[in-house]
N, C-alpha and C positions, 0 to 999 in steps of 0.2 A: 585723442591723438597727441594734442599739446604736452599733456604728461608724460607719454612714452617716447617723446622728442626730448624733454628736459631731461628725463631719468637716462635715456641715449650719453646725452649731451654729458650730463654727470660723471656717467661711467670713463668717456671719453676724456675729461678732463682730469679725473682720476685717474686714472691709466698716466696719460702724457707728464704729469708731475709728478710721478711714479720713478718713472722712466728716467728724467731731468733729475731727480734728488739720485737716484743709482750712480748717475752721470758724474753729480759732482760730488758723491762723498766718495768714489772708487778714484778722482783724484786723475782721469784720466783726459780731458782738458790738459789738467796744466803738464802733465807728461807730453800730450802730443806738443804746444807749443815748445816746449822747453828741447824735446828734439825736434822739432823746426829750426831751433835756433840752432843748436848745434849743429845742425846740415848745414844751414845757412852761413856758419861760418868757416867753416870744412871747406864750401864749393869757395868760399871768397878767399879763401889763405893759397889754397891749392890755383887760383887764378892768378896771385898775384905772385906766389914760385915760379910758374910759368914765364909773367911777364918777366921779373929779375932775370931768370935763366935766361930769355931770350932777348933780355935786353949786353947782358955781360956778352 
């Protein structure tokens, strides 16, 4: 039973680092943050138009 739990466990971790290496050689991390930021700076330029505008 111990073996068909490690050979499990193997597969399983094979698999997940599988997945994680897909993850970051398709480079798709650093796109989501990178339009994070760009949102994030989008919603704060378009806040502070507002504020100018309703402050003139």
């Amino acid at each position: 039973m111990t073996t068909k739990k490690n050979t499990l466990a193997r597969k399983w971790k094979r698999e997940y680092y599988k997945m994680i290496d897909g993850i970051v050689r398709s480079h798709s991390l650093q796109k989501f943050f990178v339009r994070s930021l760009y949102l994030i700076c989008f919603i704060a330029s378009v806040i502070f138009a507002t504020l100018l505008y309703l402050n003139s």
